[in-house]
C-alpha positions, 0 to 999 in steps of 0.5 A: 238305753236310748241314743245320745246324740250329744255325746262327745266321740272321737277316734284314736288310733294307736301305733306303735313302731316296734312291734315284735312280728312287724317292725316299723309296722305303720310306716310300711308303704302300701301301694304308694301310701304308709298303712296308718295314713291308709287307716287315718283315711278310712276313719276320715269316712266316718267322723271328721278329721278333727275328731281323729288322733294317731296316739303313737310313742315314736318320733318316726310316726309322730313326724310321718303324720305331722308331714301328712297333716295328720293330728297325731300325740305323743304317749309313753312308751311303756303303755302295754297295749293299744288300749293303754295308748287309748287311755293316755291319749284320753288324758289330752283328749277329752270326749265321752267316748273314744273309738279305737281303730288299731293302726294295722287296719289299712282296709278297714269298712267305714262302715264297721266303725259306723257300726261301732259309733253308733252302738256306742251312742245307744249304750254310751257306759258299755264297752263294744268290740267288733266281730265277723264270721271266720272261714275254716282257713283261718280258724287256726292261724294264732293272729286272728283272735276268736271269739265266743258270745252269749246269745246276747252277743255279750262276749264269754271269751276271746282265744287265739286257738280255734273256738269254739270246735266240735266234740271231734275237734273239727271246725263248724263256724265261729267269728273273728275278733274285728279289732274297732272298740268303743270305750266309755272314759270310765273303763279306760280308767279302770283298764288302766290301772291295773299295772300289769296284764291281767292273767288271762290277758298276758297268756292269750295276748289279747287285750279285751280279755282284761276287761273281762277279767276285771268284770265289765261286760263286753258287747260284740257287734256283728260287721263285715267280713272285710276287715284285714289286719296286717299282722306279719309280712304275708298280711301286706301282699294280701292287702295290697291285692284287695286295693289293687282289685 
């Protein structure tokens, strides 16, 4: 589909306080900033703030971002996951389509949401998500979702366990979810209104699984290896020496 610069885009960031590895997650201070302004600001390089939302369900953040002149909206508290958040921050914000950037993304490229943004606007009714290769360091560790493709790039599926390996169980190369999505206003609502994680999605833990599970196609595109998500505590000391280099 040809590209529809007309479209309504906006970024919404989801952040919630009480996450199970990482209490208070995006208030942590990160070299002298909290890791969701760190992350507003990287998505500042790539859309105008005005078309930038922090969705959270806590009064400590809502008021952080209210302090740093960040726009930010109050969601339930009983939304399951960040697309969830995504969707009822689409009831109060009205757009064509909504650019998920997950909170815990301090050093996130630019650039990648660009990448995003604009595959969007090529195919404005897909879902997309983002991925890069994974070293073998990492193909183990169970925060780091994988993910396996059609030759197309149109994702089969997503796991915590190291996918896809070699008869011998070994690692030759595979690709890491990159957690920036891009979803047309339909597909949240149809996310949303399952009442519970779908099957897949509940035992892996991965959002993006649901919409494979309610049949929507999923488009990965390829960015770069730079992404950092802040899972557990070990995540901050490494983030901190990328911004220290």
């Amino acid at each position: 589909m040809s590209s529809e610069p007309n479209l309504k885009i906006v970024i919404i960031i989801p952040a919630r306080y009480n996450s199970s590895r990482l209490p208070g997650k995006p208030l942590i201070d990160i070299c002298g900033k909290s890791m969701i302004n760190r992350t507003f600001n990287r998505c500042c390089q790539s859309l105008s703030k005005e078309n930038i939302f922090v969705a959270t369900d806590d009064l400590r953040i809502y008021s952080h971002c209210q302090e740093l002149n960040m726009n930010v909206i109050m969601t339930p508290s009983s939304c399951k996951t960040g697309t969830d958040r995504v969707y009822e921050a689409s009831k109060k914000i009205k757009a064509d389509i909504y650019i998920n950037v997950q909170g815990d993304e301090p050093v996130i490229d630019p650039e990648d949401i660009n990448i995003v943004i604009k595959a969007s606007q090529k195919n404005p009714t897909k879902v997309i998500n983002a991925m890069c290769p994974i070293n073998k360091s990492d193909f183990n560790n169970p925060t780091i979702p994988k993910v396996v493709t059609r030759l197309d790039n149109r994702l089969l599926y997503c796991s915590r366990v190291g996918i896809p390996v070699t008869k011998d169980l070994l690692f030759s190369k595979a690709k890491k979810q990159v957690c920036i999505y891009a979803y047309p206003k339909q597909s949240l609502i149809d996310f949303s209104s399952s009442d519970k994680k779908t099957p897949l999605e509940k035992v892996e833990d991965i959002e993006i699984l649901r919409f494979l599970e309610l049949g929507y196609e999923v488009q990965m595109v390829d960015v770069s290896e730079g992404s950092l998500a802040v899972d557990v505590p070990e995540d901050i000391e490494k983030v901190e020496k990328i911004l220290n280099a």
